[in-house]
C-alpha positions as CSV (number, residue, x, y, z in Angstrom):
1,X,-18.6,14.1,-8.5
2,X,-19.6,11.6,-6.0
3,X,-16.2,10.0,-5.9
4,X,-14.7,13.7,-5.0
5,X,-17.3,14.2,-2.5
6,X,-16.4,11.3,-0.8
7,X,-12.4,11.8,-0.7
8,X,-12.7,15.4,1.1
9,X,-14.3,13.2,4.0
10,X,-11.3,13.4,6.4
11,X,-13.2,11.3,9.1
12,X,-12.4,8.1,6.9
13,X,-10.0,5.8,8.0
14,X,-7.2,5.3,5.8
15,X,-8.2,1.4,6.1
16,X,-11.5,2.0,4.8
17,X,-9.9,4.2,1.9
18,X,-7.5,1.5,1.2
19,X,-10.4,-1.0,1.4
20,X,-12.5,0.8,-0.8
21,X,-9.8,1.1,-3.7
22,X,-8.3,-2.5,-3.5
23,X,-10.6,-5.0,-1.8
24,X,-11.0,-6.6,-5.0
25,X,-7.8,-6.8,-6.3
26,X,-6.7,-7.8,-2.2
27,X,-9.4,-10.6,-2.3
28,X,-7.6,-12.3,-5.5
29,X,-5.4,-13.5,-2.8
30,X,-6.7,-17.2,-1.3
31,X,-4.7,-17.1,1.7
32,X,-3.9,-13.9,4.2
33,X,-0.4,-14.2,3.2
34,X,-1.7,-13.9,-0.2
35,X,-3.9,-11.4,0.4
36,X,-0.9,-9.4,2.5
37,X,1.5,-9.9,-0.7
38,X,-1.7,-7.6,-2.7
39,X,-2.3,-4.9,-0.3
40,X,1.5,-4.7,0.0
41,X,1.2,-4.0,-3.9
42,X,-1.7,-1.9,-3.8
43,X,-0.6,0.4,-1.0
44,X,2.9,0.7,-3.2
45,X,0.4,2.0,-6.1
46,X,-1.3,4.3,-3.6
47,X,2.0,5.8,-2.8
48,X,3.4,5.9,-6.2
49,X,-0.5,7.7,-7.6
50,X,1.0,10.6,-4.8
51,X,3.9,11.2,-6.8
52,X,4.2,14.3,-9.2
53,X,3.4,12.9,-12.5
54,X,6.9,13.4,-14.2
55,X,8.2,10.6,-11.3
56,X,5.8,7.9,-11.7
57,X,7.1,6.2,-14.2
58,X,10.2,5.8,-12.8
59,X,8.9,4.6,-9.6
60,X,6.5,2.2,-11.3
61,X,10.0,1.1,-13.0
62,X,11.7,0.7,-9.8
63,X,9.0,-1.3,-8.1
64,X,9.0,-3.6,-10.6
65,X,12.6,-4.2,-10.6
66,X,12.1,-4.6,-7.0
67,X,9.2,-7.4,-7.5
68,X,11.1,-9.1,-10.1
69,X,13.9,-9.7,-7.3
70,X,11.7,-10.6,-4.5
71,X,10.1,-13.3,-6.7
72,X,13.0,-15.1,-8.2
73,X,11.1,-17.1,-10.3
74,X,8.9,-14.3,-12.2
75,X,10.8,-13.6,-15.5
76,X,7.8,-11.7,-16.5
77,X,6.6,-8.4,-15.0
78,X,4.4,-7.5,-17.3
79,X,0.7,-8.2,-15.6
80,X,2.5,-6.7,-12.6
81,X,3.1,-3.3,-14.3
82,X,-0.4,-3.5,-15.6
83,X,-2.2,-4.4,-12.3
84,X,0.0,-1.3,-10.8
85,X,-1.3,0.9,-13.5
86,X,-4.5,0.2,-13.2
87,X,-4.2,0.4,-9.6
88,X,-2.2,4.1,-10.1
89,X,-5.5,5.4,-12.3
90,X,-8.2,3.9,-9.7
91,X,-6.4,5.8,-6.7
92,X,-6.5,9.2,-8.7
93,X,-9.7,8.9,-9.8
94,X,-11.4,7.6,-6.6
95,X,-9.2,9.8,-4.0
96,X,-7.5,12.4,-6.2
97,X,-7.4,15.1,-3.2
98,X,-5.9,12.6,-0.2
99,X,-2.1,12.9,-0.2
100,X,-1.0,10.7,2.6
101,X,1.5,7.8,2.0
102,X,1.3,4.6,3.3
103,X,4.1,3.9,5.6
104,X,2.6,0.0,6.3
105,X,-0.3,-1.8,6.3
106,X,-1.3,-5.2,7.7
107,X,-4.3,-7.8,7.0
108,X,-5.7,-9.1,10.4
109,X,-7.8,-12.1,10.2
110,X,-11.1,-12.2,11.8
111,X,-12.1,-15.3,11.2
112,X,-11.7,-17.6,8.5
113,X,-13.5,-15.6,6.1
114,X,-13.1,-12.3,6.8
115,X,-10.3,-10.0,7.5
116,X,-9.6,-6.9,8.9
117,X,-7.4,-3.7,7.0
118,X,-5.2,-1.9,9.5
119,X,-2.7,1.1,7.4
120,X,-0.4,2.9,9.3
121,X,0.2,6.5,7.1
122,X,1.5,9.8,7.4
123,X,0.7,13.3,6.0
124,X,4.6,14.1,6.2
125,X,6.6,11.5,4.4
126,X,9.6,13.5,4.7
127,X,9.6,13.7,8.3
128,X,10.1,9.7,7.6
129,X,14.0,10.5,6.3
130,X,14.6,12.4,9.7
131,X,13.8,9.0,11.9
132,X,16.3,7.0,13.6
133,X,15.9,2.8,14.4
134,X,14.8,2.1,17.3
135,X,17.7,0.1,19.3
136,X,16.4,-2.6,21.4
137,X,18.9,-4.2,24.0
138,X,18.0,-6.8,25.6
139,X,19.1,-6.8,29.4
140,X,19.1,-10.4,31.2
141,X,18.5,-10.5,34.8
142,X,19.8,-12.7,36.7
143,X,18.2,-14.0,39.5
């Protein structure tokens, strides 16, 4: 009952959510590109945990057809799939009742021990499909 207690606490920071749920499995990571690779992978269990039930699977499938192209020399996805599940379960037990998907999320050193969480998420994923790129053009002056 504690766990739902706390997830109805909409003053929380997403980052602190996020921390709560994966520092351990972040902190199996010895270096912050390391440690960015497993929050990349726990946020993508986050999102996939806010799927209906009846599409998880076949996100979980997709993700891991996904890592296995990223990471050439995996052949084996299998303690991938199972870290993700585990991760899926943790989320809906620990935050069953917040909904919002992670559109990013960064580790920010603060000093060579610690690190810093920041997650960039959204209430309104769909509103996601509806955004344009930015274009950027660069303009030279000349002087």
């Amino acid at each position: 009952m504690k766990e739902a207690n706390r997830a109805s606490n909409s003053a929380t920071k997403m980052s602190a959510h996020i921390a709560e749920y994966a520092s351990d499995y972040i902190n199996l990571g010895e270096t912050v590109e390391e440690r960015q690779s497993f929050l990349n992978g726990a946020c993508t269990a986050w999102n996939i945990a806010n799927l209906p039930d009846h599409l998880r699977d076949t996100a979980l499938q997709q993700t891991a057809q996904n890592y296995k192209e990223m990471n050439p020399g995996i052949a084996d996805v299998k303690s991938y799939l199972h870290d993700m599940r585990i991760l899926i379960q943790k989320k809906l037990r620990m935050f069953p009742n917040i909904r919002k998907t992670i559109v990013n999320a960064f580790i920010e050193p603060v000093n060579d021990t610690q690190y810093r969480i920041r997650v960039v998420s959204t209430d309104h994923p769909e509103a996601l499909q509806k955004c344009q790129p930015i274009r950027i053009e660069r303009r030279w002056r000349d002087d």
